[in-house]
C-alpha atoms as an extended CHARMM CRD file, in Angstrom:
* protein
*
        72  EXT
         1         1  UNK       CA              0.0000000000        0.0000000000        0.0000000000  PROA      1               0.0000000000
         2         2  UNK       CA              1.0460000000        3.4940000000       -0.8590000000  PROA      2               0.0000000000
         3         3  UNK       CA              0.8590000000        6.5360000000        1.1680000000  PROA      3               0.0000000000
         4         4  UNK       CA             -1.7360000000        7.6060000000       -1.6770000000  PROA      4               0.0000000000
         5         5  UNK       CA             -3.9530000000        4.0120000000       -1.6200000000  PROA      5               0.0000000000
         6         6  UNK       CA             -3.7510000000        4.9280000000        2.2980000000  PROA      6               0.0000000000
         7         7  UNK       CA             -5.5100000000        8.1680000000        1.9560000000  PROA      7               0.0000000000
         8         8  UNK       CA             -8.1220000000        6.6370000000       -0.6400000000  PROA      8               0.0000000000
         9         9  UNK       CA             -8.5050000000        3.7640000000        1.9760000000  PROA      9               0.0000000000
        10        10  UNK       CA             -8.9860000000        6.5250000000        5.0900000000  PROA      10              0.0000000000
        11        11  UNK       CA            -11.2170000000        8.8720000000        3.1620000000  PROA      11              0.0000000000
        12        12  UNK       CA            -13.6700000000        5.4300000000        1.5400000000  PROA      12              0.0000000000
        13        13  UNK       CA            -13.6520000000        4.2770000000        5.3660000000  PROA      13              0.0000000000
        14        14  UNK       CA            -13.9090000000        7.1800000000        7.2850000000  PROA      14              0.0000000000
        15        15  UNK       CA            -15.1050000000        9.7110000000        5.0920000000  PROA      15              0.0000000000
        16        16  UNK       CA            -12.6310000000       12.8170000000        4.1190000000  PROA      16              0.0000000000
        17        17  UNK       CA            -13.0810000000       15.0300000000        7.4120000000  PROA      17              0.0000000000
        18        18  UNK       CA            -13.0220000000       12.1490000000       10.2860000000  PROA      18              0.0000000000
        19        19  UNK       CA            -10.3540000000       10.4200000000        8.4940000000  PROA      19              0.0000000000
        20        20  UNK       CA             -8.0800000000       13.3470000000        8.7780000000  PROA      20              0.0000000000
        21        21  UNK       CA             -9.5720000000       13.8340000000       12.4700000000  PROA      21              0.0000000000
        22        22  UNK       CA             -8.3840000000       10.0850000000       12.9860000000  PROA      22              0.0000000000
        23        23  UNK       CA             -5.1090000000        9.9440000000       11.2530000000  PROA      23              0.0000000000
        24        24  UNK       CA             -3.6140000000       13.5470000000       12.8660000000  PROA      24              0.0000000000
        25        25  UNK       CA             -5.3790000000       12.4290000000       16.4540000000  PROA      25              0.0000000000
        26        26  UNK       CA             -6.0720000000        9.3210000000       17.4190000000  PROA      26              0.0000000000
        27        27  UNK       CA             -3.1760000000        7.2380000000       19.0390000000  PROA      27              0.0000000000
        28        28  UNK       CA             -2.6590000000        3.7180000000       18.2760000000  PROA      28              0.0000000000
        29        29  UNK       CA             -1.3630000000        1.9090000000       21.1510000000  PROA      29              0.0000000000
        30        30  UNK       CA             -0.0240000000       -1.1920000000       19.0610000000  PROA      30              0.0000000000
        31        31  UNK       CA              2.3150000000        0.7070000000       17.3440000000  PROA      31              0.0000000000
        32        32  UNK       CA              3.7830000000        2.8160000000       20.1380000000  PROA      32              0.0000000000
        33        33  UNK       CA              1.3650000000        5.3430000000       21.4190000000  PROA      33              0.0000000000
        34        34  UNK       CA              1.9060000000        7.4600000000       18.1490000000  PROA      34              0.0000000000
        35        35  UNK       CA             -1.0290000000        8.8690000000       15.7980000000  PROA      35              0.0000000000
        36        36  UNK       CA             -1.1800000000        7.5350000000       12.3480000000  PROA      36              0.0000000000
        37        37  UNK       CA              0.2730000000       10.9820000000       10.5840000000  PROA      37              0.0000000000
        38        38  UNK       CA              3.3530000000       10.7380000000       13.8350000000  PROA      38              0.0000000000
        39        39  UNK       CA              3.7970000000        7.1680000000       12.5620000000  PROA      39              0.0000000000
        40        40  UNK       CA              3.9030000000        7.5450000000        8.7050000000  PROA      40              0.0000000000
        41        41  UNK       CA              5.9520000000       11.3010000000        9.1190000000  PROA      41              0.0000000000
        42        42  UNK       CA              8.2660000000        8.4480000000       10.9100000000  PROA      42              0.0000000000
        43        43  UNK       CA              8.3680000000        6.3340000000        7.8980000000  PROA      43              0.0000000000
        44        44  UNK       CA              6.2470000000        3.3750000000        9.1920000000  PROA      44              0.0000000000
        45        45  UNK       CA              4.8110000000        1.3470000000        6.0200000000  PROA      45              0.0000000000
        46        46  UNK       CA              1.5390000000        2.9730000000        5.0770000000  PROA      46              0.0000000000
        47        47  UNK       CA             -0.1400000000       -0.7580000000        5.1870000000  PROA      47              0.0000000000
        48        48  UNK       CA              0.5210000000       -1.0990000000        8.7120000000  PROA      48              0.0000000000
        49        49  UNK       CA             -0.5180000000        2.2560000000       10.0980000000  PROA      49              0.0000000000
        50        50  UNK       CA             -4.0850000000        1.0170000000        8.0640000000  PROA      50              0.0000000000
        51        51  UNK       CA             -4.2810000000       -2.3250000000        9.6280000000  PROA      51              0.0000000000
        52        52  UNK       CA             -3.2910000000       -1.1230000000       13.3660000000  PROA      52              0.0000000000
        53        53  UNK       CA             -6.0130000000        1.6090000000       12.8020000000  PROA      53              0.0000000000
        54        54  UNK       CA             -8.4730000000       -0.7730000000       11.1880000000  PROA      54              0.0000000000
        55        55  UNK       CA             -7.7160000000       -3.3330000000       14.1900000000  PROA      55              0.0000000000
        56        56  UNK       CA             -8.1860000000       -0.3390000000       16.7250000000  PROA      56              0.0000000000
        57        57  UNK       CA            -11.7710000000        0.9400000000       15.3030000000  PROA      57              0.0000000000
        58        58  UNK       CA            -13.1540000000       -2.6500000000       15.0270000000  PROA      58              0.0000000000
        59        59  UNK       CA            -13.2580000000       -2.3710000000       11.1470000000  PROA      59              0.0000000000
        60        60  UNK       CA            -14.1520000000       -5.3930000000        9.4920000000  PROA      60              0.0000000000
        61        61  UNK       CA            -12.0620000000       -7.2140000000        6.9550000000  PROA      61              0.0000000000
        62        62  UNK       CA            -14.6910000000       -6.8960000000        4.4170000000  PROA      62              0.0000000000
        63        63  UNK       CA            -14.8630000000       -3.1240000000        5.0590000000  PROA      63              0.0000000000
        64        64  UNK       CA            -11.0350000000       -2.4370000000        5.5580000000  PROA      64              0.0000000000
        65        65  UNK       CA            -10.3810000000       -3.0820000000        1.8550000000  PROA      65              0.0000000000
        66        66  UNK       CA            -13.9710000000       -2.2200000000        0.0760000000  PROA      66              0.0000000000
        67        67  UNK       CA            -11.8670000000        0.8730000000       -1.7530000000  PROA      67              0.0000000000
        68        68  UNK       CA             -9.9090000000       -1.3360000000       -3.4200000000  PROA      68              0.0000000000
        69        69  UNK       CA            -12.3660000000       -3.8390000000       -4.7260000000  PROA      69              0.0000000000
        70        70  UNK       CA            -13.6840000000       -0.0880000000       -6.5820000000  PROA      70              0.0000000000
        71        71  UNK       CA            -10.6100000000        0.2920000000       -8.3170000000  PROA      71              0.0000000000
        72        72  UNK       CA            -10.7340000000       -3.5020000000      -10.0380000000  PROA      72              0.0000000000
């Protein structure tokens, strides 16, 4: 995953204005107790910042990668 597939994947999820609220705010406590944008400014792989955020919000499998099935 790309830092630009993340941001499709955030805003298809989340919509545009709580995915930004959740990527510059919420902390994810699997990967260090950093935010999403702390972790990828860090150079964490894009792909795991989505799947420890996904794991943290309860976000189904199904639901974590819907955006993608769009772009087939």
């Amino acid at each position: 995953m790309t830092l630009s597939e993340f941001w499709v994947a955030v805003d298809a999820v989340f919509g545009r204005g709580m995915g930004a609220s959740l990527v510059s705010g919420h902390v994810l406590v699997a990967l260090g107790f950093r935010t999403p944008q702390d972790l990828l400014e860090a150079g964490t792989r894009p792909q795991d910042v989505w799947e420890a955020l996904c794991d943290d919000l309860d976000v189904s499998a199904e639901e974590r990668w819907r955006h993608a099935d769009r772009r087939l």
